[in-house]
N, CA, C and O atoms as a Tripos MOL2 file, in Angstrom:
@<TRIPOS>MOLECULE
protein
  208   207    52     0     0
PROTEIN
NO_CHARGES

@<TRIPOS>ATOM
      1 N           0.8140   -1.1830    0.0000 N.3       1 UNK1
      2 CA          0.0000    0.0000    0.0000 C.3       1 UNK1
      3 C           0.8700    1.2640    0.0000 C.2       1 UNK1
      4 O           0.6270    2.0920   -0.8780 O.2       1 UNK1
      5 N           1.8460    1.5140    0.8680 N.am      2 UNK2
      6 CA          3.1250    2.6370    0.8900 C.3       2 UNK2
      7 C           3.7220    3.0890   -0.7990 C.2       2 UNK2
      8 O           3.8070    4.2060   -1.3090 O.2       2 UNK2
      9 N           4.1430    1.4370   -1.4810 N.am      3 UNK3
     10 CA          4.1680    1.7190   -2.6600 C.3       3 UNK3
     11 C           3.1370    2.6340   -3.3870 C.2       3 UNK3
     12 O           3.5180    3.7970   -3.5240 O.2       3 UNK3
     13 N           1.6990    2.2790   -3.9600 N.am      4 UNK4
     14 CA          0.7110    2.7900   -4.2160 C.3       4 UNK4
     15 C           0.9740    4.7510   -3.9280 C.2       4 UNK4
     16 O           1.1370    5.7440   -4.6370 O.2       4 UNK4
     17 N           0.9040    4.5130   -2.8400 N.am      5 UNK5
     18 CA          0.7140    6.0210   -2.5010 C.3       5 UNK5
     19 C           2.0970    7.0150   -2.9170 C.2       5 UNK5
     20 O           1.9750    8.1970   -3.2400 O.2       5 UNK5
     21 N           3.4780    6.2560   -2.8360 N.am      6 UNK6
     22 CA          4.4370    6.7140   -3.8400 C.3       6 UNK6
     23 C           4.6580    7.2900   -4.9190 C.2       6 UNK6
     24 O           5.3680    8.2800   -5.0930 O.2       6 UNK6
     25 N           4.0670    6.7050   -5.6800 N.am      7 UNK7
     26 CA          3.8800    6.6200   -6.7580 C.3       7 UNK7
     27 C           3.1570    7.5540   -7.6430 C.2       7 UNK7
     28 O           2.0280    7.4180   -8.1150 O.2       7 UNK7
     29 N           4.0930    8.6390   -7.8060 N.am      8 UNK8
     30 CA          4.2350    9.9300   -8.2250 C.3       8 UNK8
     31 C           3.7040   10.1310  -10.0650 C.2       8 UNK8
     32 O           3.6860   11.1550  -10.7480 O.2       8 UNK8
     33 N           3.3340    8.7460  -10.4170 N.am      9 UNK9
     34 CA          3.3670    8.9150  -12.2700 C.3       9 UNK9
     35 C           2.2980    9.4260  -12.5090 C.2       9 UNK9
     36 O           2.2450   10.5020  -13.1040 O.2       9 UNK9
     37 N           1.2190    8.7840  -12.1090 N.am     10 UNK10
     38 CA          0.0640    9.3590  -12.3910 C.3      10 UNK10
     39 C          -0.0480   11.2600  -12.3240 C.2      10 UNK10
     40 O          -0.9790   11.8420  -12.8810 O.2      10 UNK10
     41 N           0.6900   11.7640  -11.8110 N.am     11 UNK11
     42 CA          0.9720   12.9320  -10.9470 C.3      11 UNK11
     43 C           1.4530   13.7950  -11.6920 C.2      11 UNK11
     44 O           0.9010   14.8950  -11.6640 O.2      11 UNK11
     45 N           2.7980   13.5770  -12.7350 N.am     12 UNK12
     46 CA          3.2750   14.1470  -13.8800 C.3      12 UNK12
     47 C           2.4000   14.3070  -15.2410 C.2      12 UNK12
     48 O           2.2750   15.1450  -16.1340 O.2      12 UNK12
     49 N           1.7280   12.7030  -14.8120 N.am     13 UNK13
     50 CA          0.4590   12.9400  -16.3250 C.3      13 UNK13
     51 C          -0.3560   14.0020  -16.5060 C.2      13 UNK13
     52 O          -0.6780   14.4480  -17.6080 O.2      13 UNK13
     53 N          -0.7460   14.4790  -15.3090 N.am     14 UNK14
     54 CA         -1.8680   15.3920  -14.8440 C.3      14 UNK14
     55 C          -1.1530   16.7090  -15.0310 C.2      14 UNK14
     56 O          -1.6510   17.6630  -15.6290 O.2      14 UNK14
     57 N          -0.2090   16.7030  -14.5980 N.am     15 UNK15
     58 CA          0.5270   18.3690  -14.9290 C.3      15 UNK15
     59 C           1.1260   18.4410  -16.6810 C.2      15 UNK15
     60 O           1.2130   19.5410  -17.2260 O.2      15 UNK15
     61 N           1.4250   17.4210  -17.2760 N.am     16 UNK16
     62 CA          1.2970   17.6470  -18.3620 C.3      16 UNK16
     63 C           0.3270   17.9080  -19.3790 C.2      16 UNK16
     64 O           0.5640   18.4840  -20.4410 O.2      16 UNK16
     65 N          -1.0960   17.3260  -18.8950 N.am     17 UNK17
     66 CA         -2.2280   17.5010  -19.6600 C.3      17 UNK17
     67 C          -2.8030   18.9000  -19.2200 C.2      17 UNK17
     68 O          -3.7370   19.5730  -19.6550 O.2      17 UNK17
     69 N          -1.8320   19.1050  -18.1150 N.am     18 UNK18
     70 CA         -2.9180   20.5910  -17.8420 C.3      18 UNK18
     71 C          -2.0740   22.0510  -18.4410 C.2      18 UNK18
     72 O          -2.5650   23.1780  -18.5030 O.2      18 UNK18
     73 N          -0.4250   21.5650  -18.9160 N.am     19 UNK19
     74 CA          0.3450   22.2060  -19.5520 C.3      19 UNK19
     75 C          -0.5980   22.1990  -20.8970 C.2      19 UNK19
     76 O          -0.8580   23.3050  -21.3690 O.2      19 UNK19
     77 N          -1.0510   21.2050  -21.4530 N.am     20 UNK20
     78 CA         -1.0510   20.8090  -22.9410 C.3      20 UNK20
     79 C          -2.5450   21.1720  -22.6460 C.2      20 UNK20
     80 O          -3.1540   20.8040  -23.6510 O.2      20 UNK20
     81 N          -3.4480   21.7250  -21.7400 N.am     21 UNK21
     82 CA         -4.4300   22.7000  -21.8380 C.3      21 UNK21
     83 C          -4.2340   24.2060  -21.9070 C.2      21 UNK21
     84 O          -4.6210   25.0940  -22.6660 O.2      21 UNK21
     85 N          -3.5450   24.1480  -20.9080 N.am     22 UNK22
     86 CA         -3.3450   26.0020  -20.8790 C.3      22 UNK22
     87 C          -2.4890   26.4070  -22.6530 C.2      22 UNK22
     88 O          -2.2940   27.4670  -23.2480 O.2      22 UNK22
     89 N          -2.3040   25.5360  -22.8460 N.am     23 UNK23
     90 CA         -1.5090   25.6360  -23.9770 C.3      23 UNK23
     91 C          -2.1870   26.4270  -24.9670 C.2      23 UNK23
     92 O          -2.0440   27.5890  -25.3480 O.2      23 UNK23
     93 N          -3.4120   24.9490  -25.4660 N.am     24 UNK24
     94 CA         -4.4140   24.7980  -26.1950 C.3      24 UNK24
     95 C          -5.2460   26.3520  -26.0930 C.2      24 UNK24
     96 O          -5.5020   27.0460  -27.0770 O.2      24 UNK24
     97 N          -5.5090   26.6190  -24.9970 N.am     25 UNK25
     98 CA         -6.2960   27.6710  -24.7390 C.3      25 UNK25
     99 C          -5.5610   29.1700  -25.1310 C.2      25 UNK25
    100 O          -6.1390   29.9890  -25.8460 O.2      25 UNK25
    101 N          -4.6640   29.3220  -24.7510 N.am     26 UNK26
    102 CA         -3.3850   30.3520  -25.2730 C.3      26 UNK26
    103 C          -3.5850   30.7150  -26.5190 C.2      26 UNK26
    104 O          -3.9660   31.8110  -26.9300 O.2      26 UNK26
    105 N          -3.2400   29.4910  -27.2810 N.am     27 UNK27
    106 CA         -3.0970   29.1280  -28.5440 C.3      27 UNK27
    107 C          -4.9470   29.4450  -29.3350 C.2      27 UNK27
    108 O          -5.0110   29.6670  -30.5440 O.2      27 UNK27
    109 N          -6.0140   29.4230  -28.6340 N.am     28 UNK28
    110 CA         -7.2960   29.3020  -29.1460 C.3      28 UNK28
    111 C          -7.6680   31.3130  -28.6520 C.2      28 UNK28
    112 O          -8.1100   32.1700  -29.4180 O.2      28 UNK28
    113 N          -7.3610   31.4510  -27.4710 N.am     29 UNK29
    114 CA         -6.9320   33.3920  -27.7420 C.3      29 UNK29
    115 C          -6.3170   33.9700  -28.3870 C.2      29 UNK29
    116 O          -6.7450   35.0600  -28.7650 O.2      29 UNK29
    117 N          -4.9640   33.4880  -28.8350 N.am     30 UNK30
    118 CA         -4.5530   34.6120  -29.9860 C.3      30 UNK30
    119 C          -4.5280   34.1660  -31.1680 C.2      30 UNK30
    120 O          -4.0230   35.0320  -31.8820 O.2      30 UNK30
    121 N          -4.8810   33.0350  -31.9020 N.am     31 UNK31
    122 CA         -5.3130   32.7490  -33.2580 C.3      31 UNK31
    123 C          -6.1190   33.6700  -34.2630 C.2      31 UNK31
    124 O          -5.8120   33.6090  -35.4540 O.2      31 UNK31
    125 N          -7.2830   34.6460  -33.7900 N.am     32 UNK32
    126 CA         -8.0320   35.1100  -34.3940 C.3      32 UNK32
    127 C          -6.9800   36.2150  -34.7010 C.2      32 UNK32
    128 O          -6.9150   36.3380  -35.9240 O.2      32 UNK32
    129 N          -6.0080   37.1920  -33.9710 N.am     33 UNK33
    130 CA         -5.5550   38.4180  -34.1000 C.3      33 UNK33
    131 C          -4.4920   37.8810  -35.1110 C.2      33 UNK33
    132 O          -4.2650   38.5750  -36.1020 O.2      33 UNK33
    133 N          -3.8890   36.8210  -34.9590 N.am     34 UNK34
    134 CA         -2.6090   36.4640  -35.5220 C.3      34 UNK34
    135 C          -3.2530   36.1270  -37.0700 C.2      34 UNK34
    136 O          -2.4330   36.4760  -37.9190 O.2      34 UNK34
    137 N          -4.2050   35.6810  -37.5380 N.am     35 UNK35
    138 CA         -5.2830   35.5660  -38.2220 C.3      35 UNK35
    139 C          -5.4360   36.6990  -39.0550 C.2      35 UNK35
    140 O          -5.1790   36.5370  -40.2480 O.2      35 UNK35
    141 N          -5.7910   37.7760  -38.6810 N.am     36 UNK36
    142 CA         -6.1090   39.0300  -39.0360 C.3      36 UNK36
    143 C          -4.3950   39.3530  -40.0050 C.2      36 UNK36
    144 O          -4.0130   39.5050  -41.1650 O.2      36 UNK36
    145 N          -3.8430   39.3160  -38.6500 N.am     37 UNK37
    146 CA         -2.6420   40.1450  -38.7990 C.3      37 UNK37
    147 C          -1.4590   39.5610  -40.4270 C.2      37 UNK37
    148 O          -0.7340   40.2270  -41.1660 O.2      37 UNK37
    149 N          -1.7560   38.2300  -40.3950 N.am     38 UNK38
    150 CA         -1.3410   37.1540  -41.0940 C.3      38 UNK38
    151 C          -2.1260   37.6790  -43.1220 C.2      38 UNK38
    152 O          -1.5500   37.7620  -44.2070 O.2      38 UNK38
    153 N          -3.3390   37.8580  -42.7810 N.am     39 UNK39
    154 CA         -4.2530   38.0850  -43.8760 C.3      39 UNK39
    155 C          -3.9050   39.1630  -44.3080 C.2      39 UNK39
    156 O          -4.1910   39.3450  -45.4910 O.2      39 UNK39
    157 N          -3.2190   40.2260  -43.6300 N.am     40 UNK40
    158 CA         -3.0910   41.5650  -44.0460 C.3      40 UNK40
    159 C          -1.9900   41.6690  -44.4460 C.2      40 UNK40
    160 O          -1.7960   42.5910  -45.2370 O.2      40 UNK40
    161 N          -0.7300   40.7120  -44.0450 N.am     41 UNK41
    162 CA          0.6810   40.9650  -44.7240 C.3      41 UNK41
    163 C           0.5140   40.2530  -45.8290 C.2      41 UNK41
    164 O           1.0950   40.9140  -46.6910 O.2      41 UNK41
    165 N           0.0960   39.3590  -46.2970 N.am     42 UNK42
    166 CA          0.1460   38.3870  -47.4780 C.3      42 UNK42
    167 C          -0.8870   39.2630  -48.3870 C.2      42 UNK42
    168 O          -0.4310   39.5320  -49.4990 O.2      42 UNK42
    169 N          -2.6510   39.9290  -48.0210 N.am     43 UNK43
    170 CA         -2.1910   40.6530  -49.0240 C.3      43 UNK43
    171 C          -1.6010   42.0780  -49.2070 C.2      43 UNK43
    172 O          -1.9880   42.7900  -50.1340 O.2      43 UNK43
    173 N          -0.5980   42.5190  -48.2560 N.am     44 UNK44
    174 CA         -0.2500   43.6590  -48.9430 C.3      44 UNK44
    175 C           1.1790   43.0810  -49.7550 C.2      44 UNK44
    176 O           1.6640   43.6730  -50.7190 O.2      44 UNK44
    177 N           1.6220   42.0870  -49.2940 N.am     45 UNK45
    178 CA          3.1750   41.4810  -50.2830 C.3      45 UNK45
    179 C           2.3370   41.4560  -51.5740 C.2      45 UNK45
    180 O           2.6630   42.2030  -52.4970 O.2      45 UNK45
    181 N           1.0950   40.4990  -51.7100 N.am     46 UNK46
    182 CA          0.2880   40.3660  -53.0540 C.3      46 UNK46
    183 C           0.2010   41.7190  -53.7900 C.2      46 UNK46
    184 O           0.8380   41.8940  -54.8290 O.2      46 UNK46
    185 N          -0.4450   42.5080  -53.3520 N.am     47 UNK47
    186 CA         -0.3160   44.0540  -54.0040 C.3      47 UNK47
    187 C           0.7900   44.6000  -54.0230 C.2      47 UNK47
    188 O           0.6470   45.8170  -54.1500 O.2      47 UNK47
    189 N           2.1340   44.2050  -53.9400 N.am     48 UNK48
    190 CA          3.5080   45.0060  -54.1100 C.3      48 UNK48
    191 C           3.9470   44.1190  -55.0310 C.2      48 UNK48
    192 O           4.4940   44.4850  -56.0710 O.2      48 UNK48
    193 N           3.7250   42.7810  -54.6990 N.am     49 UNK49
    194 CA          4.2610   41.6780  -56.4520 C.3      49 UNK49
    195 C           3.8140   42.1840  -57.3460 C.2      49 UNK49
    196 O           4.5590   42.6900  -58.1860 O.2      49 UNK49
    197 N           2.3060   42.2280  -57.4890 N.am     50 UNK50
    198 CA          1.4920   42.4880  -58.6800 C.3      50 UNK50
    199 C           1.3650   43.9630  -59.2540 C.2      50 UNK50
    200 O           0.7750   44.1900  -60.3100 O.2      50 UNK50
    201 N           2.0720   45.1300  -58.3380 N.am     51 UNK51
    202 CA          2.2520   45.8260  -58.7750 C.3      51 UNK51
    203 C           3.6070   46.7720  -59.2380 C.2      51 UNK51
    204 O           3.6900   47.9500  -59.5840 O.2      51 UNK51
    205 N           4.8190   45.4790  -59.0450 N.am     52 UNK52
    206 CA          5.9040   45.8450  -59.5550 C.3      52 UNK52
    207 C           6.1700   45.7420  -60.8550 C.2      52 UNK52
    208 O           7.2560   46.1200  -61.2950 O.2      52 UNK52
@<TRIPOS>BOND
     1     1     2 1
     2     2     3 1
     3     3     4 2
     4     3     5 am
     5     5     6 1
     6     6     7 1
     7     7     8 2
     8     7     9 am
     9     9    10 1
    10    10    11 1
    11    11    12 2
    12    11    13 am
    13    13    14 1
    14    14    15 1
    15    15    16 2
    16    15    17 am
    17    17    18 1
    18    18    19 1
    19    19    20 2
    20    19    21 am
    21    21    22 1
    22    22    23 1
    23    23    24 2
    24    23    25 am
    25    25    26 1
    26    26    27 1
    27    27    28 2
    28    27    29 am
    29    29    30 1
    30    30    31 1
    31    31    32 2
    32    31    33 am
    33    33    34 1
    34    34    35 1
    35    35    36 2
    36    35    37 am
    37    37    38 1
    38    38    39 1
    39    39    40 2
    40    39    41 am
    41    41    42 1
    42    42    43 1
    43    43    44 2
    44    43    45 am
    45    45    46 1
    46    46    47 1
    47    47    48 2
    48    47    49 am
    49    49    50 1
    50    50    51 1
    51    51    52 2
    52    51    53 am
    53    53    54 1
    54    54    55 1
    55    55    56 2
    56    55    57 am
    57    57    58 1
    58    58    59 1
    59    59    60 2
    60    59    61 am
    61    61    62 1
    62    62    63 1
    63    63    64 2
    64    63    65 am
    65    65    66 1
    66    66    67 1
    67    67    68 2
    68    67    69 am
    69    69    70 1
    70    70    71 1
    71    71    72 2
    72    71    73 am
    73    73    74 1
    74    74    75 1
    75    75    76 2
    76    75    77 am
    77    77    78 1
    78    78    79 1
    79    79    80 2
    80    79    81 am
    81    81    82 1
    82    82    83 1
    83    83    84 2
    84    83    85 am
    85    85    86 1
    86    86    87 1
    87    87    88 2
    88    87    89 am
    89    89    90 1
    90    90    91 1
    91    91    92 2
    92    91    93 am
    93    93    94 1
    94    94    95 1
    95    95    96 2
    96    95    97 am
    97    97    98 1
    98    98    99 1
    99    99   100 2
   100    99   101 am
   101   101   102 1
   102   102   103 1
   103   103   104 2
   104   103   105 am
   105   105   106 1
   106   106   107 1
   107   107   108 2
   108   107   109 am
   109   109   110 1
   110   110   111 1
   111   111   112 2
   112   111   113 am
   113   113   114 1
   114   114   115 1
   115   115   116 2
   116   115   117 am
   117   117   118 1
   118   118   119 1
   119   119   120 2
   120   119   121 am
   121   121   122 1
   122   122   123 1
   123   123   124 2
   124   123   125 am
   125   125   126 1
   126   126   127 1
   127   127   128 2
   128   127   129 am
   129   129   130 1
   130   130   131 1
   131   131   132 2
   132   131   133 am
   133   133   134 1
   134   134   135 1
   135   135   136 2
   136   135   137 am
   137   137   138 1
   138   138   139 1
   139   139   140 2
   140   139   141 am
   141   141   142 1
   142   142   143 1
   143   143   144 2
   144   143   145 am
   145   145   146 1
   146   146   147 1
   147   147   148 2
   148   147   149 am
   149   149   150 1
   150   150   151 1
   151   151   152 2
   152   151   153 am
   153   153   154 1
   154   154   155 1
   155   155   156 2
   156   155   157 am
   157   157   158 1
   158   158   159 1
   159   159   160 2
   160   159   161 am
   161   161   162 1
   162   162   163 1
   163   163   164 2
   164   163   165 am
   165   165   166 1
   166   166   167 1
   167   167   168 2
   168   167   169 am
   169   169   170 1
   170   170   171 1
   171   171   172 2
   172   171   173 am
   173   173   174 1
   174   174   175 1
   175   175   176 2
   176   175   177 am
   177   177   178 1
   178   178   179 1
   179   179   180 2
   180   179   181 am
   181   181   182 1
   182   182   183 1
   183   183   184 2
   184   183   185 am
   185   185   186 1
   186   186   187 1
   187   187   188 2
   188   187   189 am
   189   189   190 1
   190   190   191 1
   191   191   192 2
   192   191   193 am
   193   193   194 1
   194   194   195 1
   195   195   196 2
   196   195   197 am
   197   197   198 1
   198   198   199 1
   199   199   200 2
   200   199   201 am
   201   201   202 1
   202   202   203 1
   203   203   204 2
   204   203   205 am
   205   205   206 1
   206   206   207 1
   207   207   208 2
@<TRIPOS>SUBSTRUCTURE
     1 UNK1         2 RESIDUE 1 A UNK
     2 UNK2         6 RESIDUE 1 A UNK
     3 UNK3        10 RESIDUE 1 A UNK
     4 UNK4        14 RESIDUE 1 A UNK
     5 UNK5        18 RESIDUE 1 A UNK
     6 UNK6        22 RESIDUE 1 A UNK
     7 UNK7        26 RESIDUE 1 A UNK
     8 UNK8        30 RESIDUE 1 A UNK
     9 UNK9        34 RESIDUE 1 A UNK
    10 UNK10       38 RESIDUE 1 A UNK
    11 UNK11       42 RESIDUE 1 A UNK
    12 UNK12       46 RESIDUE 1 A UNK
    13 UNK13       50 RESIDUE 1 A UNK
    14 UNK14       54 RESIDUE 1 A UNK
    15 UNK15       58 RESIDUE 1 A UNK
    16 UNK16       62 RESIDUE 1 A UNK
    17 UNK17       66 RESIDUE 1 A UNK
    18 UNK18       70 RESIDUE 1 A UNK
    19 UNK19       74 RESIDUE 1 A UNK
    20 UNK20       78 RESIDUE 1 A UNK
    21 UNK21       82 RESIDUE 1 A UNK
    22 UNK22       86 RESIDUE 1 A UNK
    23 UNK23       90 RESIDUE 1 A UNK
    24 UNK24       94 RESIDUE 1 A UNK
    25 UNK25       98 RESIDUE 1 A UNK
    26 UNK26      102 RESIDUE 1 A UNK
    27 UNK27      106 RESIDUE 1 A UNK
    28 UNK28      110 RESIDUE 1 A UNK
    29 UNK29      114 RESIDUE 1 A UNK
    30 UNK30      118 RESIDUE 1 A UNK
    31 UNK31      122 RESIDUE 1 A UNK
    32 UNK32      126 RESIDUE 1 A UNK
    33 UNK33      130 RESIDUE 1 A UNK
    34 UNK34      134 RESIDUE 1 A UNK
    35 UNK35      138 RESIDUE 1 A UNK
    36 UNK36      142 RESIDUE 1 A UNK
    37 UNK37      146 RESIDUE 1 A UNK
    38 UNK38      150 RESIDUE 1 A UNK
    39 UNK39      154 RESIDUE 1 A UNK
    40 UNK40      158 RESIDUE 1 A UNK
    41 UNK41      162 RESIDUE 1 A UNK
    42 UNK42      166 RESIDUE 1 A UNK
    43 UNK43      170 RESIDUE 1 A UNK
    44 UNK44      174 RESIDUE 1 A UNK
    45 UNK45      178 RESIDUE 1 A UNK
    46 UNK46      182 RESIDUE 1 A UNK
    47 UNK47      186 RESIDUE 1 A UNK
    48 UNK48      190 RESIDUE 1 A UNK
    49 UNK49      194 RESIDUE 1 A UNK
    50 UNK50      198 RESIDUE 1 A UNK
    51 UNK51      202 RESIDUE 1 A UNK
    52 UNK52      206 RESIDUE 1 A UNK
């Protein structure tokens, strides 16, 4: 039973899935701006190709 209660693995799983949430969520707030921001350089490069 001492073993059992040792036994720290289960323990790391949980802080990694909650890394690989906060992550997710990070990642699901700034998508839309990066989005925006992303749409607006590609087309203004498009309008400086096409108009060289």
């Amino acid at each position: 039973m001492k073993k059992f209660f040792k036994d720290e693995s289960g323990a790391t799983a949980i802080e990694y899935g909650l890394i690989a949430a906060a992550t997710g969520l990070a990642l699901i707030g700034v998508m839309p701006t990066l989005s925006a921001n992303l749409g607006s350089t590609f087309s203004t490069i498009a309008t400086n190709i096409s108009g060289s």
